[in-house]
C-alpha atoms as one frame of an Amber mdcrd trajectory, in Angstrom:
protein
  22.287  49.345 -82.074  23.457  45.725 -81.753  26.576  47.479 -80.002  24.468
  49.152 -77.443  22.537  45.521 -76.706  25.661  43.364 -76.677  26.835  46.246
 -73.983  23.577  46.404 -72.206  24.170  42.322 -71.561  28.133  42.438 -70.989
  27.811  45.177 -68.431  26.157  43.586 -65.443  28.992  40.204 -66.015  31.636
  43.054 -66.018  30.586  44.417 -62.611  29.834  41.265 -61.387  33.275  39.737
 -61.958  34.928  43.067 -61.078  33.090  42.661 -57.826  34.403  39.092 -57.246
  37.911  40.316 -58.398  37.983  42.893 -55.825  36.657  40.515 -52.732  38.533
  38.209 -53.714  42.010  39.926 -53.607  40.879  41.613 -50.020  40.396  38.093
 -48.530  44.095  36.986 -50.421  45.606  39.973 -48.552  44.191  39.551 -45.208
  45.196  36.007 -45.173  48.860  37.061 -45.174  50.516  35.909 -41.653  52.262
  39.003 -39.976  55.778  39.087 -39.945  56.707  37.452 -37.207  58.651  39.831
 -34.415  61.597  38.237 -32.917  62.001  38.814 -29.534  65.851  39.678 -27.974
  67.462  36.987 -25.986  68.249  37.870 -22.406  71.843  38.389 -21.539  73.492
  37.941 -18.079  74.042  42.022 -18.577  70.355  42.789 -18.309  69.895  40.432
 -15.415  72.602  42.301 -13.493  71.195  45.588 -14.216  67.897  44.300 -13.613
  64.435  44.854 -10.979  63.560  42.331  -8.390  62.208  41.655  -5.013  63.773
  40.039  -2.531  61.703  39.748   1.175  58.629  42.383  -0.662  61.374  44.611
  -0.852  62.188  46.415  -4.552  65.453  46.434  -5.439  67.614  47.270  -9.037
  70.729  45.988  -9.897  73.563  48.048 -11.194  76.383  46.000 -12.659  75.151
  42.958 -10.289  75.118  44.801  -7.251  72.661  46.760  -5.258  73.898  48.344
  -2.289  71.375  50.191   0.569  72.946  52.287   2.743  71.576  54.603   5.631
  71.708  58.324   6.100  73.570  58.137   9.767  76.260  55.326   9.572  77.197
  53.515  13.013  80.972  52.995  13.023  79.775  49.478  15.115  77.815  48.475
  12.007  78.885  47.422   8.416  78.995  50.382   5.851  75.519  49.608   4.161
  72.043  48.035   5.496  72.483  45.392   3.197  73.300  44.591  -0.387  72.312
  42.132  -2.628  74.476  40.205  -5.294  73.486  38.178  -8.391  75.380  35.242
  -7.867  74.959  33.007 -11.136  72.264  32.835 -13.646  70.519  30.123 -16.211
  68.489  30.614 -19.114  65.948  28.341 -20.988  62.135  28.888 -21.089  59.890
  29.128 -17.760  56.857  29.707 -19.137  56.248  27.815 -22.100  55.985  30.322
 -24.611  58.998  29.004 -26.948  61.073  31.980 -26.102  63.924  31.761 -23.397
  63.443  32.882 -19.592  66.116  33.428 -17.154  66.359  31.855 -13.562  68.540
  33.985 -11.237  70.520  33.437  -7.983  71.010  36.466  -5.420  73.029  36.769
  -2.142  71.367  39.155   0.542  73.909  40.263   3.143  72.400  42.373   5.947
  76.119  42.661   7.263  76.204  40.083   9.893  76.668  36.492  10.129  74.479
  35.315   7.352  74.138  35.512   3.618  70.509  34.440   2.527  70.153  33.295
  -0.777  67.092  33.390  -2.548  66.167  32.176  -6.684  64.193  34.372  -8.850
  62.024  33.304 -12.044  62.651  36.089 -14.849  60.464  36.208 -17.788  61.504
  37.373 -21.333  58.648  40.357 -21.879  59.697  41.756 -25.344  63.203  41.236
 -24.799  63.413  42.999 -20.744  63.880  40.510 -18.155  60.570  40.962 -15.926
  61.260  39.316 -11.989  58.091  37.047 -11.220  58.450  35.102  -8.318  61.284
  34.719  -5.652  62.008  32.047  -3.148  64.239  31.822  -0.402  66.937  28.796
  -0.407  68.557  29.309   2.884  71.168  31.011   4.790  74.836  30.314   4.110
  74.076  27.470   1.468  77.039  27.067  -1.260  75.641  27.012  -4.817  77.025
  24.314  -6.958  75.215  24.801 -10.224  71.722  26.066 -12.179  70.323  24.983
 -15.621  66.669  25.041 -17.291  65.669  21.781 -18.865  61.934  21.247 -20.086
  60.739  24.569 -17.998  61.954  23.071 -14.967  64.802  24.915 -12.891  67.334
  22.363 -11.094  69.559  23.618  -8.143  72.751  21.955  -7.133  73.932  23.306
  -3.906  75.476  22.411  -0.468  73.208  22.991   2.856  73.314  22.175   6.207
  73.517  18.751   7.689  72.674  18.881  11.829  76.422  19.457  13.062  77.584
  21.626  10.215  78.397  25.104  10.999  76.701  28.097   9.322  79.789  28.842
   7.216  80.355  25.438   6.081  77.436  23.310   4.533  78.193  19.777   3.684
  74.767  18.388   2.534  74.621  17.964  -1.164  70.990  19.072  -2.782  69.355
  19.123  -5.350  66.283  21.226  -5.937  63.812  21.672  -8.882  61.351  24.509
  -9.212  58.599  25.178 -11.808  56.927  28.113 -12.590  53.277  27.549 -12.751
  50.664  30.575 -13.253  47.839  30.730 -10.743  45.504  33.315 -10.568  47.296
  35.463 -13.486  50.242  35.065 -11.531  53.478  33.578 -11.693  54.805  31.392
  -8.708  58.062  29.478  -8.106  56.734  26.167  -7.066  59.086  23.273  -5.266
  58.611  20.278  -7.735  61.060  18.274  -6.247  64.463  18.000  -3.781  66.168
  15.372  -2.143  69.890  14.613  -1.655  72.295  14.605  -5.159
């Protein structure tokens, strides 16, 4: 009998602390941190096999190249309608999320005179390059260099004094861009220029 009231008193502690046992290793394991994923690095092969849009026009890179040609070809005309060309490349992070972005230079030739240049802002999305804004930097300038520092893109490159000809830019540039998010959006923004 003393057995039976000695269990009668130890059995409500028993549940109790079993119940407090049990929350208490639920909380410990939700308190874990995930794993943390590590994202891929970029690589200048994924930006040259890469989407992007140069004058709202969709284009993909094979091997650094894109080439559009027509159906009919004019024997007075260039082979192709144009083609565009990645012409260097820079990584280091755009957008402030600690992982490394790419900015991109491309060469438009529609086959006459001119080659327009224009820079595009690639973010790192789970390791694929993802094109989010493109500028235009001129026709027939001479890129000197690229580099990411502190989320800001810098641009050394010859352009056009007055009396220079198109093929031959004398000017030396500088140009910094940032990418800023407006509206959910990512834009290439002009943070600063002047001569180098």
């Amino acid at each position: 009998m003393t057995n039976m009231r000695i269990m009668r008193k130890l059995l409500p502690v028993m549940l109790i602390l079993g119940a407090v046992f049990y929350v208490s290793t639920v909380d410990s394991r939700e308190n874990i941190p995930d794993t943390p994923v590590e994202i891929p690095s970029l690589t200048i092969t994924a930006l040259e096999n890469s989407a992007y849009t140069l004058n709202k026009t969709a284009i993909k890179l094979h091997n650094g190249k894109y080439i559009k040609t027509s159906r009919t070809k004019d024997n007075s005309q260039p082979p192709y309608d144009f083609k565009v060309e990645l012409v260097t490349a820079a990584f280091g992070d755009l957008n402030n999320d600690g992982i490394k972005d790419a900015a991109v230079v491309l060469a438009w030739d529609g086959g006459g005179s001119g080659t327009f240049y224009y820079l595009a802002a690639i973010v790192n999305q789970e390791g694929k390059p993802l094109n989010v804004s493109t500028v235009h930097l001129g026709d027939s300038v001479n890129i000197k260099s690229i580099n990411i520092s502190s989320g800001t893109i810098t641009l050394d490159l010859l352009t056009h004094n007055f009396r220079d000809p198109m093929c031959c830019p004398t000017k030396k540039s500088r140009y910094k861009y940032k990418l800023v998010e407006i509206d959910k959006q990512y834009k290439l923004i002009l943070s600063g220029s002047g001569l180098k």
